[in-house]
C-alpha positions as CSV (number, residue, x, y, z in Angstrom):
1,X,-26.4,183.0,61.0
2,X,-25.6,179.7,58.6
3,X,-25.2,181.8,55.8
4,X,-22.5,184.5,58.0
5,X,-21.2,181.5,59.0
6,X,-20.8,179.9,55.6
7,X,-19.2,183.0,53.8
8,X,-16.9,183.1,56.7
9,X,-15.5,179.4,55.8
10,X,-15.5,180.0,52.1
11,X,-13.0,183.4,53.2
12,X,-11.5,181.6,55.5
13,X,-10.4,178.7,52.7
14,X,-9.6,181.5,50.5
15,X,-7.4,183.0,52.4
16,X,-5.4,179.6,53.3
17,X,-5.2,179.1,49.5
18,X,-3.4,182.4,49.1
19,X,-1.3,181.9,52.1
20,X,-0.1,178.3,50.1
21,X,0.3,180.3,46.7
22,X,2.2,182.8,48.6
23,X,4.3,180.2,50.4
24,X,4.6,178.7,47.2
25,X,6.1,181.4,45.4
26,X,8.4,182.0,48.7
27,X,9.9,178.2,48.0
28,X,10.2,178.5,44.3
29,X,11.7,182.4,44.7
30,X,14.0,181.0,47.8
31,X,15.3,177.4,45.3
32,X,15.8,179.7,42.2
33,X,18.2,181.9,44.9
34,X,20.5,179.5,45.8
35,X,20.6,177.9,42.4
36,X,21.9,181.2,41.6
37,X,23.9,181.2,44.5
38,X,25.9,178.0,43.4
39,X,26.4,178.9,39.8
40,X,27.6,181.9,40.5
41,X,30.2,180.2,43.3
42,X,30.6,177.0,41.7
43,X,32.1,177.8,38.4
44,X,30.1,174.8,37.6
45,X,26.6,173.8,36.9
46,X,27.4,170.1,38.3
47,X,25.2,171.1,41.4
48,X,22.4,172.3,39.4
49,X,22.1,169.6,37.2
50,X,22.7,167.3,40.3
51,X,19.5,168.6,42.2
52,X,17.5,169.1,39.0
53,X,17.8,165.5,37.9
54,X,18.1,163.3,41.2
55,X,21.8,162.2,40.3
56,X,25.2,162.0,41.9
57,X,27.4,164.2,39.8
58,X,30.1,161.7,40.7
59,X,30.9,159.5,37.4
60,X,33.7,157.8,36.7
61,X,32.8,155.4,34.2
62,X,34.7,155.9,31.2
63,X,32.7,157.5,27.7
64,X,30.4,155.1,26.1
65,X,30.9,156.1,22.7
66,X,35.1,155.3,22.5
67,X,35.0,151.6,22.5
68,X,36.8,148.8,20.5
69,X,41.0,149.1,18.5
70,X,42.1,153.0,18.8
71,X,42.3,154.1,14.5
72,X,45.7,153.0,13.4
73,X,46.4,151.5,16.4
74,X,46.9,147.9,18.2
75,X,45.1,148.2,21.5
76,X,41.6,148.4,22.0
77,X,40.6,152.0,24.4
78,X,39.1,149.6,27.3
79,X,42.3,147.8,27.2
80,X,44.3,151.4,27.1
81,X,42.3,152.7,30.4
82,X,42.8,149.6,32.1
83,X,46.4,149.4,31.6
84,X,47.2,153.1,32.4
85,X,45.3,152.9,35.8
86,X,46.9,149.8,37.2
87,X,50.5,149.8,35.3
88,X,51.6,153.4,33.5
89,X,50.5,155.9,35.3
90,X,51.4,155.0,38.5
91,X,54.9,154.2,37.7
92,X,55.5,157.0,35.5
93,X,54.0,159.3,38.8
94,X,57.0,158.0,40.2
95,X,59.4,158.1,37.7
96,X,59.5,161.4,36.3
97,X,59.6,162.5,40.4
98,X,63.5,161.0,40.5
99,X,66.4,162.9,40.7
100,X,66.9,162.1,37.1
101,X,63.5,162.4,35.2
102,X,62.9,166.1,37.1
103,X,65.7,168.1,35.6
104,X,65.1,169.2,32.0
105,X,68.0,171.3,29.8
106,X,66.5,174.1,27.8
107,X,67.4,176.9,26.1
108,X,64.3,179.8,27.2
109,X,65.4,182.6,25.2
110,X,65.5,182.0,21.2
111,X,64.4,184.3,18.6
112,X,61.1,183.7,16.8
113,X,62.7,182.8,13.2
114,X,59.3,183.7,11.6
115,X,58.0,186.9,13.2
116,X,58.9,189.4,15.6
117,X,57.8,188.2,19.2
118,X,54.8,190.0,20.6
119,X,53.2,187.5,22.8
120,X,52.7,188.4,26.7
121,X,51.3,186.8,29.5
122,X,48.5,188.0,31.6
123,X,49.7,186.2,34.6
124,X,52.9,186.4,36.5
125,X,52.2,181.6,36.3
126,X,53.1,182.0,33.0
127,X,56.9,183.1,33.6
128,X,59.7,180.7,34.7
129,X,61.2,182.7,38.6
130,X,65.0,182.4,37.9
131,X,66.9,183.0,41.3
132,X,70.1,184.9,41.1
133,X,73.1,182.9,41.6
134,X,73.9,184.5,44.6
135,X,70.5,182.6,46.5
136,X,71.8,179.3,44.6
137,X,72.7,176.4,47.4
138,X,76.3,176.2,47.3
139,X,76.0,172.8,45.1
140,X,74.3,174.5,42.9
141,X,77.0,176.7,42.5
142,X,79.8,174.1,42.8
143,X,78.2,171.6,40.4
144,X,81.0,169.6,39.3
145,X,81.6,168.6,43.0
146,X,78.2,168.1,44.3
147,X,74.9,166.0,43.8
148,X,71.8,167.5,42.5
149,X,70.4,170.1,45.2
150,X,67.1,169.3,47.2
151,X,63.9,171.0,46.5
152,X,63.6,172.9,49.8
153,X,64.8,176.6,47.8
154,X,63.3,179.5,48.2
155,X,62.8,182.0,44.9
156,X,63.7,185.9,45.8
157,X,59.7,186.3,45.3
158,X,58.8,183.6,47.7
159,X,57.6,181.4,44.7
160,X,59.2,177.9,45.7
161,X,57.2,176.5,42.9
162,X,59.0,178.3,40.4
163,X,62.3,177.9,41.2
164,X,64.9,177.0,38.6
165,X,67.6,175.3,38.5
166,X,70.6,176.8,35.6
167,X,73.3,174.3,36.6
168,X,75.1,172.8,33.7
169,X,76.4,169.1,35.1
170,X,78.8,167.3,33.3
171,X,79.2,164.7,36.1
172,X,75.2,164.8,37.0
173,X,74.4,162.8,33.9
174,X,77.4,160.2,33.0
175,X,77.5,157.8,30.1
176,X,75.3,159.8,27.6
177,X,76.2,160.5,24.1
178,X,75.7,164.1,22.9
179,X,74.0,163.5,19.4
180,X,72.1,166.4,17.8
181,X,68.4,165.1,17.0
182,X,67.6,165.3,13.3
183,X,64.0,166.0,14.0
184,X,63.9,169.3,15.8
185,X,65.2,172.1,15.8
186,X,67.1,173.0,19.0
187,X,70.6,171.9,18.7
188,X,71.0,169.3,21.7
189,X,74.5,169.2,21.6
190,X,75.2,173.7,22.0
191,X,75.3,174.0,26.2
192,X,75.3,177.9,25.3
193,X,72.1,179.8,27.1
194,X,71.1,176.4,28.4
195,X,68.9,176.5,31.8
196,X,67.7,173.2,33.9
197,X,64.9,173.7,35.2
198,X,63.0,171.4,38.1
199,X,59.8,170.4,36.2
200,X,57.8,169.3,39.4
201,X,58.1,173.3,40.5
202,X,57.3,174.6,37.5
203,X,53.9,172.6,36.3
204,X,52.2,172.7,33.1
205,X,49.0,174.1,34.1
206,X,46.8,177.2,33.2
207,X,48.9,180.5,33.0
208,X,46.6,182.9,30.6
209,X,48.5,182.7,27.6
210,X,45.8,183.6,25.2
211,X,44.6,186.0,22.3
212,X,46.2,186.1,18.7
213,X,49.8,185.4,19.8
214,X,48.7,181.6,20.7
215,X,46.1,181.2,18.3
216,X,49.3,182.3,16.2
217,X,51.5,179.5,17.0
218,X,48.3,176.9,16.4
219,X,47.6,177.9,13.1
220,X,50.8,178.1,12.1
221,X,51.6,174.5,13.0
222,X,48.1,173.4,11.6
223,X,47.6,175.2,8.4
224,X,51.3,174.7,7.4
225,X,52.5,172.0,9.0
226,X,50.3,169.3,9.4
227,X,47.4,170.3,7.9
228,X,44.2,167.8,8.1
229,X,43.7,164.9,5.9
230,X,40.9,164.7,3.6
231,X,37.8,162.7,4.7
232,X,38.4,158.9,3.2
233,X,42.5,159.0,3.2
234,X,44.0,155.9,3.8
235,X,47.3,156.6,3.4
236,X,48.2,156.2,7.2
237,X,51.9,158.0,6.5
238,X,50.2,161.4,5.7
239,X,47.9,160.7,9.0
240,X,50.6,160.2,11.0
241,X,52.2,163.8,12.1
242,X,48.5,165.3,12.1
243,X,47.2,162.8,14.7
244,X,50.2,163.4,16.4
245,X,50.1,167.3,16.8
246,X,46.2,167.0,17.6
247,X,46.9,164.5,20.3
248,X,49.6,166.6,21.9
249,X,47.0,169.6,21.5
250,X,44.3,167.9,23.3
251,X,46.7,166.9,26.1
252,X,47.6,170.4,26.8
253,X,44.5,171.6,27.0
254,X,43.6,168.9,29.0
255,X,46.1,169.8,31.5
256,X,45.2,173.0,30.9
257,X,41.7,172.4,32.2
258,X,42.4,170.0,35.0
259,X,44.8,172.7,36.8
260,X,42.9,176.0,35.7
261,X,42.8,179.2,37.5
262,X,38.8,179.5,38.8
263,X,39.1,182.9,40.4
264,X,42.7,185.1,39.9
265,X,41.4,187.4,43.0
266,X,41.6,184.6,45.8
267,X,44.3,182.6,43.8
268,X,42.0,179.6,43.7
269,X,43.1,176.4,41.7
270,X,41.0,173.4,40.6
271,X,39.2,171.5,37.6
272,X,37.5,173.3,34.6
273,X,35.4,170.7,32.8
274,X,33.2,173.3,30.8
275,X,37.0,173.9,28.7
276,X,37.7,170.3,28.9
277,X,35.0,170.0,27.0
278,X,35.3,173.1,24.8
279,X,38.4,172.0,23.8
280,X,38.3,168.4,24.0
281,X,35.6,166.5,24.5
282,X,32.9,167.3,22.3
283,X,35.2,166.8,19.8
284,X,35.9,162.5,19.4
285,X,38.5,163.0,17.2
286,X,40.5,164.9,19.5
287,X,39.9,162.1,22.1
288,X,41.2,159.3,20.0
289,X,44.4,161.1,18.6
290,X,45.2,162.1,22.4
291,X,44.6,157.7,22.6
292,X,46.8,157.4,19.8
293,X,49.6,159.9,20.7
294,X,50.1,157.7,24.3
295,X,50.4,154.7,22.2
296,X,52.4,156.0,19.9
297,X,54.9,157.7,22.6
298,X,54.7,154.0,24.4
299,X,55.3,152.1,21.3
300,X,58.5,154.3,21.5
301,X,59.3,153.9,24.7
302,X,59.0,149.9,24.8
303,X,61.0,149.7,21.3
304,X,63.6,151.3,23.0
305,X,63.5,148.9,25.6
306,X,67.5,147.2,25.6
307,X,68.8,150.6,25.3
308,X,66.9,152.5,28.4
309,X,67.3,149.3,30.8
310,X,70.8,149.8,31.2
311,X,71.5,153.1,30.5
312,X,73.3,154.7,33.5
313,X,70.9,156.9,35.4
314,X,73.2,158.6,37.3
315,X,73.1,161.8,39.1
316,X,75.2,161.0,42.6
317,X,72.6,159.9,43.9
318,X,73.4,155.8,44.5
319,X,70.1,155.3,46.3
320,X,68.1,157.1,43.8
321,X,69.8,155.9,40.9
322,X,69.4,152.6,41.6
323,X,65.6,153.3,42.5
324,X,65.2,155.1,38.8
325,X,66.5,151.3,37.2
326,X,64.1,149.5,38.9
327,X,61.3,152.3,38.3
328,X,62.8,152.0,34.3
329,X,62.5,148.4,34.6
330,X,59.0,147.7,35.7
331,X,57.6,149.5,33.3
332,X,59.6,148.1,30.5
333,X,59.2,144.9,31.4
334,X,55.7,144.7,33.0
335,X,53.8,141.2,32.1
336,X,50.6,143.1,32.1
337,X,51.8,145.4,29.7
338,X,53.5,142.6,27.5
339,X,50.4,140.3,27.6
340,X,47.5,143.3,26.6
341,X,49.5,145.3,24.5
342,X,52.5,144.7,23.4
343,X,52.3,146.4,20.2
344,X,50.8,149.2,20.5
345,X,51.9,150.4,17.6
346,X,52.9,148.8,14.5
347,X,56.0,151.6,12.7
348,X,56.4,148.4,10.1
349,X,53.7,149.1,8.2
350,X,54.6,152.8,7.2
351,X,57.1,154.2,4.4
352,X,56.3,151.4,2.0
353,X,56.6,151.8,-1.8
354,X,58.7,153.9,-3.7
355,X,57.6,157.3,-2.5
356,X,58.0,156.3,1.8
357,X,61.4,157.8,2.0
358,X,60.2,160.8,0.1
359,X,57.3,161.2,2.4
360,X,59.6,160.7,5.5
361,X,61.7,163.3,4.4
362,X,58.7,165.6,3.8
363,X,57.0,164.7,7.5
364,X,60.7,165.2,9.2
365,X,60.7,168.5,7.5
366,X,57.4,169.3,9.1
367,X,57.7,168.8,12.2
368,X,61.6,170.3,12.5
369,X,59.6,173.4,11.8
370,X,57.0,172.9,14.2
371,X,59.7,172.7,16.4
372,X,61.4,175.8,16.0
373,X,57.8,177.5,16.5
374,X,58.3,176.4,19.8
375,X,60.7,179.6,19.9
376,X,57.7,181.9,18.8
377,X,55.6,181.5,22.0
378,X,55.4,184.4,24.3
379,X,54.7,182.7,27.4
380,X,58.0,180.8,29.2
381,X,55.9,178.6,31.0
382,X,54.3,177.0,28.0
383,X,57.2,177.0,25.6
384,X,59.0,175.4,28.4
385,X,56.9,172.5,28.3
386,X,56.4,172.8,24.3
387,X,59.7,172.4,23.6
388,X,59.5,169.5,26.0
389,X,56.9,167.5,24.6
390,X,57.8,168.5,20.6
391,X,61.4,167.1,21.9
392,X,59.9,164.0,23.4
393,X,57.9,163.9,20.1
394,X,60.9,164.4,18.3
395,X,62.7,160.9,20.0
396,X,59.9,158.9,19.4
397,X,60.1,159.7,15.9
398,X,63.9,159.1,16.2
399,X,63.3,155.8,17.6
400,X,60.6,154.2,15.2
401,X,61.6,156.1,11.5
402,X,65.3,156.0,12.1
403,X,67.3,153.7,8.9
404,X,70.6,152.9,8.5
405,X,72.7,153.6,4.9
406,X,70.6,150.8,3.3
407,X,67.6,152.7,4.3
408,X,66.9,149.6,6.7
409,X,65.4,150.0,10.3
410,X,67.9,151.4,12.9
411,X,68.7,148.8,15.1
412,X,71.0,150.8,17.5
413,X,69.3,154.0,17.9
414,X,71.6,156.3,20.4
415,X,69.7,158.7,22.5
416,X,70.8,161.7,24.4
417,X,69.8,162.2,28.4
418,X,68.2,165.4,27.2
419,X,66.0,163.1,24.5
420,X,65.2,160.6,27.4
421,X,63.9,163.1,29.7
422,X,61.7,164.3,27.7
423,X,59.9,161.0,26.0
424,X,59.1,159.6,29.6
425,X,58.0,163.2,30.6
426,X,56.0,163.3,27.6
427,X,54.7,160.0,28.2
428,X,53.8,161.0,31.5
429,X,52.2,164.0,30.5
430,X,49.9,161.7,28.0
431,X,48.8,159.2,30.6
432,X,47.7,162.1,33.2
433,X,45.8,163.2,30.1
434,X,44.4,159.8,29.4
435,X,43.6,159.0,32.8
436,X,41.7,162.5,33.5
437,X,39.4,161.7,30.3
438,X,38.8,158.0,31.3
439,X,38.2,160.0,35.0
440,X,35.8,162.8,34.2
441,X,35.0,162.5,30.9
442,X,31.4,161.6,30.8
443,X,31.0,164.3,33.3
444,X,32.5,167.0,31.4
445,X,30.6,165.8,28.5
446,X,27.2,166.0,30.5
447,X,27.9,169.4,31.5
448,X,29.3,171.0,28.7
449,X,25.9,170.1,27.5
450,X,24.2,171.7,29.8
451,X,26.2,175.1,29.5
452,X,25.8,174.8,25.8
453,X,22.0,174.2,25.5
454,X,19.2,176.5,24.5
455,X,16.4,176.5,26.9
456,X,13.9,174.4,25.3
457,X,10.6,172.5,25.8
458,X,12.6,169.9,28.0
459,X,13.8,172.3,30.1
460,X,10.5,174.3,30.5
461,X,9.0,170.6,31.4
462,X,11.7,170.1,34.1
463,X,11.0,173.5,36.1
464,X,7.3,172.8,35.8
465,X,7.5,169.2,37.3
466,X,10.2,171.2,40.3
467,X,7.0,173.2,40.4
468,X,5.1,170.6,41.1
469,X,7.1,169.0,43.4
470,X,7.0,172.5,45.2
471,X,3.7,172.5,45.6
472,X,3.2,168.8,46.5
473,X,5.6,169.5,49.7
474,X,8.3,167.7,47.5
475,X,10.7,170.8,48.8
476,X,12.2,169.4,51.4
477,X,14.2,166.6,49.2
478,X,16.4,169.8,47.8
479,X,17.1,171.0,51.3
């Protein structure tokens, strides 16, 4: 009887162990299923790394590693962050939504002058909706007599976002010179095939303009435009344009990332870090010419300070208007601004020695035919906003390398409303950039890692100690 009695509590404790290996398994098989479950939904392993390491996936400290004076600049990148997120970006947000800063002349439809044009766009985002004229409001259609029209159109394919507006004002914008730009392209001054078009309905976002026609237009401006400088150059003039191209690169794709399309079928819209940090990122240079572009393009913008704080921002509009002044105004004049940086950049220091106009001449060359690439990309979306940016580009160059006959500083630079536009556009466009990096930087770092990696011998110890947890009842904590 003791010893029936004894064989039936060893296969009695047997059989609980195999019941707890089984429920074991059942744990491990059920935590590996919805693991799967939210990478495949999730477009992001932020969960995954969330429940595997104990952390909040939340992080908004800036990136360790981009610390002390941006290269060739005059503002350190802590001093950068903390500016744009308590003085630039929130006043540019609100500046480039006036009457005056939304409305940008362009000319869509230009030739490629270096190959025939064989770029198309996957998705209908990439394309600019042009309404017929016959849907126009009536001031759009009487726009010598009228103010600029409101934003409540509709687009013949229901796309309100994409609306455009092809108005030509000649009272809109009063008291502007028309002045070609000498470095781009585009002649500012021909009205012939020129569209406006409301930037706030037609964002720069993702629009899947890819393949060999935009690698084209890349390695074309790269390879024989501004190609990289050699490891060790010190010559900052032959830096310059390169920095400058790579900076405007990064931002785009940063945009690019931050308003990307996560799944076409259900038209779902939201934040791709993994290409933020494909593209970005994991590379630091590309972070600190994207730094160096802003404070170059702000250097700009506060140089041309007497001339933009009483320019006549006028569109009809007396209560905007006066609204786009002050806006104008507090950013030129900010004490914050003046006190941390205000240098950001120092143009003094270039073109010296007898070969700086030379070089100058050279660099303007350059990027005049960067610009004109602008005409070779197939998407109207993107060379909407690339002819933009290359023009806001384009003024800032204007403003700092401009000389008089004695090959002396220009003192009285005039701009264009077409040339203003686009520098505090472009500016805005860099501080979004700026403050989306300073934003989700590290995270985008951390999980770029994490989609890149190799399992490895850390990652074989990390499911064995989840195992462990598992088995020590420590499955409840993921629930």
């Amino acid at each position: 009887m003791v010893q029936r009695a004894e064989v039936g509590v060893r296969e009695e404790e047997e059989a609980d162990r195999a019941r707890g290996k089984w429920s074991s398994r059942a744990a491990l098989v059920a935590l590996i299923s919805v693991l799967i479950a939210v990478a495949a939904t999730s477009r992001s392993p932020a969960i995954i790394v969330s429940l595997l390491t104990n952390r909040s996936c939340h992080c908004a400290q800036e990136l360790q590693k981009y610390t002390g004076v941006v290269e060739d600049c005059c503002c350190e990148y802590e001093t950068v962050n903390s500016l744009n997120g308590e003085v630039l970006h929130p006043l540019l947000q609100k500046l480039v939504r006036t009457p005056f800063f939304r409305y940008f002349k362009v000319k869509l439809w230009c030739d490629c002058p270096f190959w025939p044009d064989d770029g198309m766009c996957r998705l209908r985002d990439c394309s600019v909706c042009e309404c017929p004229e016959n849907e126009f409001p009536e001031p759009f259609r009487n726009s010598l007599e009228h103010n600029l029209p409101s934003d409540n159109l509709q687009c013949q394919e229901g796309k309100p976002q994409a609306i455009v507006d092809r108005t030509l004002d000649s009272i809109t914008f009063r008291g502007w010179i028309e002045a070609d730009n000498p470095w781009t392209s585009d002649d500012e001054t021909d009205n012939s095939e020129m569209t406006y078009v409301n930037l706030l309905l037609n964002p720069e976002r993702y629009t899947g303009y890819t393949g060999p026609s935009a690698r084209r237009i890349w390695d074309a401006i790269y390879s024989e435009n501004c190609p990289k400088y050699t490891s060790g150059e010190v010559c900052q003039e032959k830096k310059v344009l390169y920095k400058l191209i790579s900076g405007l690169h990064s931002s785009i794709s940063i945009h690019i990332a931050a308003d990307y399309l996560l799944d076409e079928a259900a038209n779902t819209w939201g934040e791709n870090l993994e290409v933020m940090y494909d593209r970005v990122v994991q590379y630091p240079d590309r972070v600190g010419n994207l730094y160096f572009t802003f404070l170059f393009i702000l250097r700009a913008v506060t140089k041309a300070a007497n001339y933009l704080e009483v320019a006549k921002y006028d569109t009809g509009n007396h209560a905007e208007d006066a609204s786009t002044l002050l806006l104008m105004k507090q950013l030129l004049n900010n004490p914050k601004l003046q006190a941390a940086c205000p240098l950001p950049f120092d143009e003094a220091k270039l073109w010296k020695g007898e070969s700086g106009p030379q070089l100058k001449q050279t660099i303007q060359r350059q990027f005049k035919n960067i610009s004109a690439l602008m005409d070779c990309v197939g998407c109207e979306k993107c060379r909407l906003w690339g002819k933009l940016q290359v023009l806001g580009l384009g003024t800032a160059l204007k403003i700092l390398f401009s000389v008089d006959s004695q090959n002396q500083p220009e003192t009285s630079v005039q701009l264009q409303r077409n040339e203003v536009i686009a520098l505090v556009n472009l500016l805005n466009r860099l501080s979004e950039s700026v403050q989306f990096v300073h934003e989700r930087g590290l995270l985008s770092e951390k999980l770029g890692k994490v989609q890149h990696s190799v399992p490895a011998a850390n990652d074989i110890t990390k499911w064995r100690g989840l195992w462990k947890l598992i088995q020590g009842g420590g499955f409840a904590r993921f629930s």
